[in-house]
C-alpha positions, 0 to 999 in steps of 0.5 A, spaced: 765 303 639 758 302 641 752 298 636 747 303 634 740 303 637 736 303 630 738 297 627 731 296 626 733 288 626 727 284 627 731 278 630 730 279 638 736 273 638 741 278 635 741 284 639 747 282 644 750 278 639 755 283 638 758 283 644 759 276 644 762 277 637 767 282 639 769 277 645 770 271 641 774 276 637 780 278 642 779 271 644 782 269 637 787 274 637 784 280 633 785 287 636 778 290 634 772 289 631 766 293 628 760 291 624 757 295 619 752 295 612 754 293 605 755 299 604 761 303 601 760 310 601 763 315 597 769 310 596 766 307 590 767 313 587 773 314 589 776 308 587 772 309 580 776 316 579 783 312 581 782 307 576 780 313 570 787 316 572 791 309 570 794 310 577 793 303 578 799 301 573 799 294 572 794 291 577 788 291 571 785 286 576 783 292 581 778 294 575 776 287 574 769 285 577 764 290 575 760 293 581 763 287 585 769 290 588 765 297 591 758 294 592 759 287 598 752 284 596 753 284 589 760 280 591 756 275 596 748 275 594 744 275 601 750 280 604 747 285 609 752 286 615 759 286 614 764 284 620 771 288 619 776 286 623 784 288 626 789 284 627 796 288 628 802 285 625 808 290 627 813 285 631 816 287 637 821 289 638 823 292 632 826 298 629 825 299 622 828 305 622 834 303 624 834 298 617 832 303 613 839 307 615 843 302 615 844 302 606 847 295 606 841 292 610 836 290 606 828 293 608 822 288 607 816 292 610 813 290 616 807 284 615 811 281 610 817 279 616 814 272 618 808 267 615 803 269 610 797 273 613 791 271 609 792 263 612 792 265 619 787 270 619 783 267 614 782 260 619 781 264 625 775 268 621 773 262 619 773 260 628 769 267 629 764 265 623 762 258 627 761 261 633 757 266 631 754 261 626 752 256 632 750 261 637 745 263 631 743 259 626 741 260 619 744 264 617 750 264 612 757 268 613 763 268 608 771 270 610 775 274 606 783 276 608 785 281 601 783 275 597 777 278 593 775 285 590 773 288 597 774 296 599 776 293 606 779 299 609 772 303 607 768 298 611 773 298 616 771 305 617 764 304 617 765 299 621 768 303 626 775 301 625 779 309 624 780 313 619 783 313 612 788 318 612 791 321 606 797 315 605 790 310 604 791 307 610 786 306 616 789 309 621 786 307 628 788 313 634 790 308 639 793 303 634 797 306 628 797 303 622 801 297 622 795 292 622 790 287 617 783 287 616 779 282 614 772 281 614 766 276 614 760 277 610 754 276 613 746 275 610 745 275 619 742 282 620 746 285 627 746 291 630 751 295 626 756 300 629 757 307 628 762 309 623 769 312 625 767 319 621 773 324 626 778 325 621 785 326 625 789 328 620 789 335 620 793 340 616 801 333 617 801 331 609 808 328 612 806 322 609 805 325 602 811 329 603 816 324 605 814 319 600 821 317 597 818 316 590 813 322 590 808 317 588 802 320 592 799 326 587 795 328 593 791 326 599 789 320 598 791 319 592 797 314 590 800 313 583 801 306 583 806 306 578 811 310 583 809 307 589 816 302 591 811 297 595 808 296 587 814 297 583 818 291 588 812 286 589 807 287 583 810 289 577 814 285 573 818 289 568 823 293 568 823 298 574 825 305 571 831 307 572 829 315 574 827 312 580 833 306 583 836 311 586 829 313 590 828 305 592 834 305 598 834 299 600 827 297 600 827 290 596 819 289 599 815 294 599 816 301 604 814 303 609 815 310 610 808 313 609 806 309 615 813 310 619 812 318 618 805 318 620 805 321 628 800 316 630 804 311 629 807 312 636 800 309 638 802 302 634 801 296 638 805 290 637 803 284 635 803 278 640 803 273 634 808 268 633 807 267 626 808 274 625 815 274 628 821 275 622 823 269 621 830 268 617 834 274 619 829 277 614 829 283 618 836 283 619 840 281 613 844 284 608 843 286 601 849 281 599 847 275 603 840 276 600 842 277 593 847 270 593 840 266 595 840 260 590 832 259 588 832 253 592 833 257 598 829 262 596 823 257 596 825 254 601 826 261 606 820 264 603 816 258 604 809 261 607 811 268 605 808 273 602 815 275 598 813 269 594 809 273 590 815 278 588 818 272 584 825 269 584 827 274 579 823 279 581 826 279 588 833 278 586 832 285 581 829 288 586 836 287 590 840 289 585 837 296 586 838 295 594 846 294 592 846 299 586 844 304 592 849 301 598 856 303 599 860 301 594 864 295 599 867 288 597 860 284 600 856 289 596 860 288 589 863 280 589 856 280 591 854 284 584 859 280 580 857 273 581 849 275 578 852 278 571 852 273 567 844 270 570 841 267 566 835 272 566 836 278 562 832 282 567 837 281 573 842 282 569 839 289 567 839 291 574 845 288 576 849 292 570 846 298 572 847 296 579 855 296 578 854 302 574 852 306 579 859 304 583 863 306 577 864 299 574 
């Protein structure tokens, strides 16, 4: 990845400024890094498109904001470059797909494993913007880690990052998926790279094909509505009974549109401790996760991303990971002991759970 000679900058002080950013940026655990304009492309219509479908289920917030979410320097006033960045998440040693064949284990995705990613990477932006800023100053910068209306893949792929292959994930051809972005907006006109344009995806649709809910209608087009990631974090209702027995034992998002995807065999992985599963997270049993109490789920999930499913969102998710396992003593003494939960959510699933193993 290269800054491209037409920048047209009118600021001689930037021009090496780039390569100075990208050694900061290593220095600060990130993989990679690119640097483009605030512009998004045709990803502005595409997401338009999405949101007419009603692909996006229950998250109303991804049509909030106006223009905000596709245009970066309606978000942020001033915004003339964006710093995208890679950080990769997938904690080594590690076999996902020895989790997901085991039906008594539970499956927690991948970055949700250790710390909460949007503090530790959201500090660290925040450590490149000060260098950058006290190597040239007057200039303003502000960081962003999925924490506000930003297309960040597309700009990601503008920026030089990869491409965006037909499961929505930037896929980088050394790299895999297994990675966050974040990005910093900058009013600083630097050189800007060239856009990662080469789409390696070919005829695979192996992502498409194995999803197991069937949530992708076609490339790069996701119904939320199906989508387990959607349906075990961010929904909160009832999750339809047509599609418990697609979950498995994914209680916390899925994986398997990455795990399919040949690149992955080029994921790196990660060197971050905060990123290393913590509480047996990625090798528990669906029982012994069901019999949490609340405190022990606030405290287990203290800087957690799983925080954001909820009690009792995580314990209905559960309950469909237990109506999918073998029907074992652990998995129904575990079932029987949440019948009569004060929640009438969890004790839906629960009964459906049962239902499932013949009781």
């Amino acid at each position: 990845m290269s800054a491209t000679a037409s920048s047209n900058t009118t600021h001689p002080e930037l021009a090496d400024l780039p390569a100075l950013i990208r050694q900061w940026a290593r220095d600060l655990g990130f993989a990679d890094v690119g640097i483009t304009t605030p512009d998004t492309g045709e990803h502005a219509r595409h997401l338009q498109d999405w949101l007419a479908e009603g692909y996006q289920g229950d998250m109303d917030y991804m049509g909030h904001h106006g223009d905000k979410r596709y245009t970066p320097d309606s978000l942020v006033p001033g915004t003339r470059r964006v710093i995208s960045v890679r950080m990769d998440y997938l904690p080594a040693p590690d076999s996902p797909k020895r989790a997901l064949t085991n039906r008594e284990s539970a499956y927690v995705t991948r970055y949700a494993l250790g710390r909460d990613y949007h503090k530790l990477i959201r500090k660290r932006l925040a450590q490149l913007a000060a260098k950058i800023d006290a190597a040239v100053s007057g200039f303003d910068y502000r960081a962003f880690v999925d924490s506000a209306p930003v297309l960040e893949r597309a700009l990601a792929q503008r920026a030089g990052l990869g491409w965006i292959g037909k499961n929505n994930m930037l896929i980088h051809p050394k790299a895999g998926s297994f990675f966050f972005l974040g990005e910093i907006f900058t009013s600083a006109p630097l050189p800007t790279d060239t856009p990662f344009e080469t789409y390696h995806c070919g005829s695979c649709s192996a992502c498409l094909d194995l999803c197991p809910t069937d949530a992708f209608v076609g490339p790069h087009k996701l119904d939320a509505r199906r989508c387990i990631s959607y349906l075990t974090i961010e929904f909160r209702g009832s999750i339809p009974e047509e599609l418990r027995p697609l979950m498995g034992n994914r209680v916390f998002g899925c994986d398997d549109c990455q795990l399919v995807c040949p690149w992955q065999k080029f994921s790196k992985p990660t060197e971050e401790k905060d990123f290393q599963p913590r509480h047996g997270l990625d090798n528990s049993t669906l029982a012994e996760l069901f019999l949490w109490t609340e405190e022990q789920f606030l405290k287990r999930t203290e800087g957690s991303a799983i925080r954001r499913t909820g009690y009792e969102g995580w314990l209905r998710n559960l309950a469909v990971g237990l109506g999918n396992a073998p029907s074992t003593i652990p998995v129904i003494e575990a079932l029987k002991q949440r019948t009569d939960h004060p929640s009438e959510l969890v004790r839906e699933h629960v009964r459906w759970a049962l239902k499932q193993h013949g009781l």
